[in-house]
NUDO-151828 format. One line per field, with one value per residue (C-alpha): y, z, x. Coordinates in pm, whole numbers. Each point is the difference from the previous one (the first is absolute). Example, Ala and Ser with C-alpha at 12.3 -4.5 7.8 and 13.67 -1.06 7.14 Angstrom:
py: -450/344
pz: 780/-66
px: 1230/137
This chain:
py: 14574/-316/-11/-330/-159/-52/-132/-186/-279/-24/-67/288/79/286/239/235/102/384/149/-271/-248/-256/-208/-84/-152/-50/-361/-138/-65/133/-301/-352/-308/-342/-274/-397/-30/294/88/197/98/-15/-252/141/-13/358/142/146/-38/-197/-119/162/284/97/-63/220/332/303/40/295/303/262/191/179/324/-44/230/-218/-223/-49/-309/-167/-332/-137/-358/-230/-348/-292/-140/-317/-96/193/210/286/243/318/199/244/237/281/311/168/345/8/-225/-53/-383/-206/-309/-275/-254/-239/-179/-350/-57/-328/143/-329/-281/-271/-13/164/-86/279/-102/345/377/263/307/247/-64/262/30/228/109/29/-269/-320/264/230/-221/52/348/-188/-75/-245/83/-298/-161/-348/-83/-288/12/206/106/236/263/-111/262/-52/239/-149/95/-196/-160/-206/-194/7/-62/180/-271/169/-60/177/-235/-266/154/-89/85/-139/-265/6/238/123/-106/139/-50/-204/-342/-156/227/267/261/186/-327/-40/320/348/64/328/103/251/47/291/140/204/301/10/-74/-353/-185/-169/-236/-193/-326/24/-393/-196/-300/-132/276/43/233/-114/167/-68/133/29/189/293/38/-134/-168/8/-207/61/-268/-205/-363/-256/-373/-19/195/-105/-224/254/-57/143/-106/237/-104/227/302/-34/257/11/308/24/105/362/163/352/174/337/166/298/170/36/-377/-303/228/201/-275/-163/362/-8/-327/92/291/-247/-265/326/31/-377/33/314/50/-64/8/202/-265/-116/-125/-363/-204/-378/-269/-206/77/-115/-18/-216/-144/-127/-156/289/27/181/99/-36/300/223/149/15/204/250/41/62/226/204/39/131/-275/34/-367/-326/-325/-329/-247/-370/-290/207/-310/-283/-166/96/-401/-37/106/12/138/26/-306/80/384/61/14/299/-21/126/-288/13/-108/258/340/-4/284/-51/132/294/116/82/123/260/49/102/236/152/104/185/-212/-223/-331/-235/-385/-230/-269/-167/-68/-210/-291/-268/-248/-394/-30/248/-79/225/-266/-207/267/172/-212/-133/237/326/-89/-34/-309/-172/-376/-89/54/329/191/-24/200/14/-168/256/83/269/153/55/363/-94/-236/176/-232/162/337/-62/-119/248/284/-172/27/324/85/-137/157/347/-20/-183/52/389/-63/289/-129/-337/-168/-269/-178/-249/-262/-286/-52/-227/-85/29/40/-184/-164/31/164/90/-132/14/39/342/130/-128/201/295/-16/-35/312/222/-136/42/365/55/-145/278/246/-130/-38/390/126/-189/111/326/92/-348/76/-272/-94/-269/-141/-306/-218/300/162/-321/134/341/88/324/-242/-47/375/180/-186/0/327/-191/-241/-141/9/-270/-312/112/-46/134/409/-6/-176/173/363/-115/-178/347/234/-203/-67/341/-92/-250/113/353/172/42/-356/-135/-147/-47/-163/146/-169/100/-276/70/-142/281/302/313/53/-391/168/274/-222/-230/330/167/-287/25/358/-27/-125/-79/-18/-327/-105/-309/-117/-5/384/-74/-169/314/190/367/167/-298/100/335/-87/-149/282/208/-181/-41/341/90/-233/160/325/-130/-239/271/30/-352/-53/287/-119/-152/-201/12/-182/256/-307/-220/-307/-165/-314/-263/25/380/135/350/-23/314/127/339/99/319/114/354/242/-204/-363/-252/-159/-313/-158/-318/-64/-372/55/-63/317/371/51/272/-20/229/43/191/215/168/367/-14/-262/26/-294/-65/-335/-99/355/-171/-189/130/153/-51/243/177/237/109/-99/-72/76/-231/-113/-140/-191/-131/-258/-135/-363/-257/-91/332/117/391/129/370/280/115/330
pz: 24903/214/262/166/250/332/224/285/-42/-352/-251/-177/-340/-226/-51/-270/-209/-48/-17/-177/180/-275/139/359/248/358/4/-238/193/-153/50/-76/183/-112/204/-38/342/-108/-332/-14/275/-284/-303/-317/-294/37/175/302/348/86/369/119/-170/153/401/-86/199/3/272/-123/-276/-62/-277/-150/-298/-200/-264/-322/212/283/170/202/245/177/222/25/225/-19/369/-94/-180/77/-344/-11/-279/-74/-312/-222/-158/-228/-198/-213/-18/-373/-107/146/116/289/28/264/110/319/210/223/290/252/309/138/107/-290/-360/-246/-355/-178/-369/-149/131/-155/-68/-50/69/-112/-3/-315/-8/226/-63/-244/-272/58/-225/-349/68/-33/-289/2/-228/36/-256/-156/-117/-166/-216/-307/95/349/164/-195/242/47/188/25/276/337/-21/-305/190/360/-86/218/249/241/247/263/-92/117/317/-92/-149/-309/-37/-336/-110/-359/24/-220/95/-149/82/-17/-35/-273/169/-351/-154/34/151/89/413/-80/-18/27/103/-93/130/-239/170/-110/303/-47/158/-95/146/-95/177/61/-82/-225/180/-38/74/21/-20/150/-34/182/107/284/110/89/-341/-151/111/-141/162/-161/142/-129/-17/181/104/-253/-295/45/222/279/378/206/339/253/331/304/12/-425/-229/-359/-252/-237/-375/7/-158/-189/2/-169/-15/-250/-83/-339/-73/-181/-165/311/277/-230/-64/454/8/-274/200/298/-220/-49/380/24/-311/-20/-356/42/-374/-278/-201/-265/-341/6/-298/26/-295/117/-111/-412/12/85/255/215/-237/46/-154/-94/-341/17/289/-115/-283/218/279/-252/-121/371/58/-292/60/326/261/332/140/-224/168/-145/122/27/-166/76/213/-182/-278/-358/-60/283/-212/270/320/263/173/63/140/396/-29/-162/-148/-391/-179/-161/-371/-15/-91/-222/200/306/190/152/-358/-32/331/-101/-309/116/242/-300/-168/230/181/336/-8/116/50/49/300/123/389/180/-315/-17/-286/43/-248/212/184/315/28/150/231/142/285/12/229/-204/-305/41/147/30/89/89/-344/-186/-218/-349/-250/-393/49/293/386/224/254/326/139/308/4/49/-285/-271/84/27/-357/-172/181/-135/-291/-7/96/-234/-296/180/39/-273/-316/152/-79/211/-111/82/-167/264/-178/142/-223/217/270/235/154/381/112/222/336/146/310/-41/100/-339/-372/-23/317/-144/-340/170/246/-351/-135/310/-19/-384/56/253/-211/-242/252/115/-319/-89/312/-69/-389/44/-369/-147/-166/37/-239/115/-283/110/-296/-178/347/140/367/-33/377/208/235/-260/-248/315/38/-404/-255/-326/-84/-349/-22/-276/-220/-252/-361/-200/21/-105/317/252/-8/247/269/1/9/326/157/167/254/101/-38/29/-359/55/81/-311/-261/-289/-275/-391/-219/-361/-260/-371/-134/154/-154/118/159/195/92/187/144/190/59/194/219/115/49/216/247/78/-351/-41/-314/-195/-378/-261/-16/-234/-278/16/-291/31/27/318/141/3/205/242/63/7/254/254/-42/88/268/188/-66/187/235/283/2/71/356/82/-281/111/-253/-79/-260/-207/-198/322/78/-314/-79/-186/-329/-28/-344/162/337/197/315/100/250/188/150/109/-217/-282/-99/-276/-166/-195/-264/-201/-286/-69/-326/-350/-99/43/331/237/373/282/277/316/241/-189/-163/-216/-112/-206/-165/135/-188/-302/-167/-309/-114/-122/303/176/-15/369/83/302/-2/235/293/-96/-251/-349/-189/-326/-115/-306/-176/130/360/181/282/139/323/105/237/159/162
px: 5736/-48/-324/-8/-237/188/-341/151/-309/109/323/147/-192/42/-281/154/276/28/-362/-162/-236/-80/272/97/-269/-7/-93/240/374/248/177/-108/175/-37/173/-16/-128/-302/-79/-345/-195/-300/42/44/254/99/328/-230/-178/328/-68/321/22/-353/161/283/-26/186/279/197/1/311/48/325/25/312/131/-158/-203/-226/-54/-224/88/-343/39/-290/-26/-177/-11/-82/286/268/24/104/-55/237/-152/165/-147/206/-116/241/-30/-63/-275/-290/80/45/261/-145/195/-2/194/-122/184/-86/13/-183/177/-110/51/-216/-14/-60/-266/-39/10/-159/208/-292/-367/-238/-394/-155/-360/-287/-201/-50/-198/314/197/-244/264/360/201/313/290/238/268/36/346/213/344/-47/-348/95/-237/-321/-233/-371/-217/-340/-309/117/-394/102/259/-159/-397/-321/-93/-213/189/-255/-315/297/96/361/284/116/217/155/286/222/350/252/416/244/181/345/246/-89/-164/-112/-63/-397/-106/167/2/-179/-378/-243/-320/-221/-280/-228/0/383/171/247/253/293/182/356/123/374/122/209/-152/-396/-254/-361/-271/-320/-370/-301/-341/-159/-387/239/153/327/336/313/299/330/284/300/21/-308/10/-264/108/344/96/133/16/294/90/4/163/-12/182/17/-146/-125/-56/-247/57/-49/-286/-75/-350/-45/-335/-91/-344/60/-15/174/291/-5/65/229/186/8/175/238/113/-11/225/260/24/89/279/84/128/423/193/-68/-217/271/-108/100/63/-85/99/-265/-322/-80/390/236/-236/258/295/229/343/220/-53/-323/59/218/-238/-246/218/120/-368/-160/271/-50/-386/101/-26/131/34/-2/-65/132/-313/-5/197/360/45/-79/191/-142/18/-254/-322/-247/228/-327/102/346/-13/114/388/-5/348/95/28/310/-130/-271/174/313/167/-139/-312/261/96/-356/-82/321/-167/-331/189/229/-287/-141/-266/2/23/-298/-2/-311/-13/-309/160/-323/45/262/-52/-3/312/194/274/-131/-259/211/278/-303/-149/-299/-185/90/-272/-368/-93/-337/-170/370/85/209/-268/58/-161/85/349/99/-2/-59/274/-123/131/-70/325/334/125/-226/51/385/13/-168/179/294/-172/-70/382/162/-223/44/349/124/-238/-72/-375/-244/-330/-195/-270/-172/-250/-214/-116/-162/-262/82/-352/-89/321/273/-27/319/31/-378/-326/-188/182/-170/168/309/-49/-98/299/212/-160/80/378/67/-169/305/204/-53/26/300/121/-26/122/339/-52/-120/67/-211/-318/-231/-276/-311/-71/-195/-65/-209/-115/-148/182/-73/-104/101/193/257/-72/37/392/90/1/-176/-288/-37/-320/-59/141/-221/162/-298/8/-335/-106/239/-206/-273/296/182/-315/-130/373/-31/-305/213/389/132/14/373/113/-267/285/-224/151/30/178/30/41/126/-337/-186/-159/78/-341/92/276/-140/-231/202/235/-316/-36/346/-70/-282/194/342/151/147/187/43/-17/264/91/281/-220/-274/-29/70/-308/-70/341/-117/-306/194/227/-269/-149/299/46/-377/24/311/-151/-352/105/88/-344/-67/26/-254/-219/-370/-159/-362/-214/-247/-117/-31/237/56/-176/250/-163/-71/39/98/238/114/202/59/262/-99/391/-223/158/-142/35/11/-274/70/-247/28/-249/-51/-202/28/-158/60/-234/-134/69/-160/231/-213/112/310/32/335/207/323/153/386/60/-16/39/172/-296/-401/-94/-332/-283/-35/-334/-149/-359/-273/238/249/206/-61/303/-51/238/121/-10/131/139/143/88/100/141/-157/92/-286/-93
């Protein structure tokens, strides 16, 4: 799977992945090493030709079969400073994928400071012309507007510069990553590039901290660097004494031949091998979304437990505002103690908890654990050191602070936390949300704020761990503030993403059709949520969405009419009788990634023995859509309603749909 360079007059560089040779060359280092004492050994803006990176030399190569996993350890040196590099390279026995990661050591006797480490570097193509070839599939992203995909030719973001009437190589580069502390939040850390002769690559960055994803050209083709946080991008540097080590943020690269939907369907199977699917994917009930948006109580509750629990939900989770005073009004600025308040439910916040349990259905609880307001009292008990600190002041941002996981005090008190709403309130299901970004980081205990934040991220990720291991039975959702943190550092350590805030159904089809390149079909909570104002046909279509993924409910359920609490039934019970399927299903777009605007939107999940196909119609009028590369089709939901016309033509499908905004859900064969 792996073929790597190991010339002892040279640095490590990969040559191949699997057959193909589009991507892997021997002159670019697998490993780029930028230091404050050495940056480039050539100037440029691009992640590459670091000065020691190209010293570094190979000193040692073992390799080890395992029973779902092989792995490979190789050691490189730089004799100059002292560095030593120990690289890790993984290949799970069911995709066709490699995980890289690295680890610096100073085996010299001074200090290095340590600006930005590549966690993959790759050359593509043969030559500057080589790249006319490539296509770049990468993702823009924002709250309420997530996984907005663009696949354009790589020459309209890296432009011909004849690089050989030059004589050199060239010096600019395309950046795409994310800063502060929302990972998802400008960009997603995946990509792919594609060759035209059908071969791609994929690749994910493994980070809840800053990330990048660097490209460059040179005579001898394309470079692509993909790393976590830089001195320049985000105010990284760590400090490594002698004998100290640093890891990288770990890396994914799949590689198919049968393109886009192919390398993406290789580093799904690669994502499964990281998470391996571990509860039976419960239909949750939230009150949050176009409900009580968080001013929960009890009566406002209770209809809405008896409701979920009739339309068969499994888990319902109370979300935010069950600890702040109803008198409050705008409770952001006083979260972090994470206490009932007293005035909020008229029976109590247990009464309910028992309530949700009577009826059939586990109880869930919201907490956002890295966030204490500036109004709350564990602003002042926590000392200073345990919240985000920089420019010798505490970071502030929209009336709150950030915990630092690093500190034993921060951890202590939300494992307290935690306790006490296990063991006294029974609740089995968290909601962590996310809802600020704290810039750069903190400098405590670190040598730039972005070695602080990523040291945060690594802690709260153990946290988690930690967290379930002395929990076992706690399903965990990321939600994220609308999947603004949605990494595999922390999916690969929870069982749910939401993967929007969106409130407009009409505008959530395009989030949840893309959310599978990104997020495993099975842990995609796509929200549907019914509202009494809705046509049937509305219905359906917010009730499809939830069905492409994860099924995830919200909405007043006890104010539907009938015919719209019929849907909904209908749905969870569709849903239970599908989602086995789920966590062998590999998505695929006949239609291509959606763009945000698409009239016509559409994910298929192929689980091998069949699949789903999914298809939302955003037009007014009764339309025809030509869906490629399928034989038969069979709607499964709706049913109730005017169904959509379905004929094989033209070696595919042809659906014709009927006025007005709808949506269907297919089995395919």
């Amino acid at each position: 799977m792996v073929n790597l360079s190991q010339d002892s007059e040279a640095p490590v560089a990969l040559v191949g992945l699997g057959p193909s040779r589009r991507f892997g060359h021997a002159e670019v280092p697998l490993v780029e090493l930028f230091t404050a004492a050495e940056q480039r050994g050539r100037t440029s803006q691009a992640y590459f030709r670091s000065a020691v990176g190209a010293r570094l030399r190979c000193t040692g190569h073992r390799e080890e079969r395992g029973p779902e996993a092989d792995r490979i350890e190789i050691t490189q040196r730089d004799e100059r400073t002292g560095l030593a590099v120990r690289t890790e390279l993984i290949r799970p026995h069911r995709a066709r994928a490699v995980r890289v990661r690295h680890e610096i050591e100073n085996a010299g006797a001074e200090e290095v400071v340590l600006t930005a480490v590549s966690s993959a570097t790759f050359g593509f193509g043969a030559s500057e012309d080589d790249l006319d070839a490539y296509t770049l599939a990468v993702a823009e992203s924002e709250w309420l507007a997530e996984n907005r995909w663009s696949e354009r030719p790589l020459r309209e973001r890296l432009p011909r510069l004849d690089l050989a009437l030059h004589g050199q190589d060239g010096r600019g580069h395309l950046a795409v990553g994310s800063r502060g502390a929302w990972s998802t939040g400008e960009h997603l850390p995946v990509g792919v590039l594609s060759h035209a002769g059908g071969e791609a690559l994929a690749w994910q960055i493994e980070t809840s901290s800053p990330w990048q994803c660097d490209l460059a050209q040179t005579r001898a083709g394309g470079v692509a660097s993909l790393m976590g946080p830089t001195d320049l991008d985000h105010h990284f540097a760590h400090r490594l004494e002698p004998g100290a080590r640093f890891a990288t943020v770990p890396v994914a690269l799949a590689v198919s031949s049968e393109g886009r939907d192919g390398a993406l369907a290789e580093l799904t199977g690669y994502r499964r091998w990281l998470r391996p699917a571990s509860d039976a994917l419960p239909v949750v009930y939230n009150d949050f979304m176009n409900t009580l948006m968080g001013q929960p109580s009890t009566e406002a509750l209770e209809p809405l437990i008896d409701a979920a629990a009739e339309a068969g939900a499994e888990y319902f989770c109370i979300d935010a505002g069950w600890f702040a005073d109803p008198g409050i009004g705008d409770w952001w600025s006083t979260v972090g103690e994470w206490r009932e308040a007293p005035s909020r439910f008229s029976g109590g916040l247990a009464a309910l908890a028992a309530r949700i349990r009577e009826r059939g259905m586990s109880a869930g609880i919201w907490l956002e654990p890295e966030i204490v307001g500036a109004r709350s009292k564990v602003a002042d008990s926590l000392p200073e050191e345990a919240f985000f600190r920089r420019l010798g002041s505490r970071v502030q941002e929209h009336e709150r602070y950030h915990l630092d996981f690093r500190h034993e005090a921060a951890r202590d008190h939300l494992d307290r936390t935690v306790d006490h709403l296990v063991a006294d309130y029974g609740f089995s299901y968290l909601k962590l949300d996310y809802n600020i970004n704290p810039g750069p980081g903190t400098e405590w205990e670190a040598a730039a704020p972005g070695d602080g934040l990523l040291g945060h991220a690594r802690a709260f990720r153990d946290w988690l761990v930690a967290l379930q291991e002395r929990h076992p039975g706690l399903l965990v959702e990321n939600c994220s503030s609308g999947a603004m943190r949605a990494d595999y550092a922390l999916l690969a350590a929870t069982h749910l993403q939401s993967t929007s805030d969106q409130q407009d159904f009409r505008l959530y089809p395009p989030v949840a059709a893309s959310a599978p390149a990104s997020i495993l079909p099975e842990q995609c909570g796509n929200w549907a949520y019914p509202e009494a104002g809705m046509t049937d046909e509305e219905t359906a279509f917010t009730l499809v969405t939830g069905l492409s993924g994860r099924l995830y409910l919200s909405g007043f359920l006890d104010r539907l009419r009938p015919s719209q609490t019929a849907l909904v039934r209908r749905a969870v019970s569709v849903h239970k009788r599908l989602r086995e399927a789920l966590p062998r299903a590999v998505p695929f777009w006949p239609l291509g990634l959606p763009d945000w605007d698409a009239p016509v939107v559409c994910l298929g999940l192929d689980t091998g023995d069949g699949g789903l196909l999914a298809v939302w119609d955003r037009r007014a009028e009764a339309s025809v859509i030509e869906v490629p590369g399928l034989a038969r089709a069979a709607e499964v939901f709706p049913k109730t309603l005017e169904p959509w016309g379905v004929e094989a033509h033209g070696g595919g499908l042809r659906l014709r749909t009927v006025p007005g905004l709808s949506a269907r859900l297919f089995t395919i064969r």
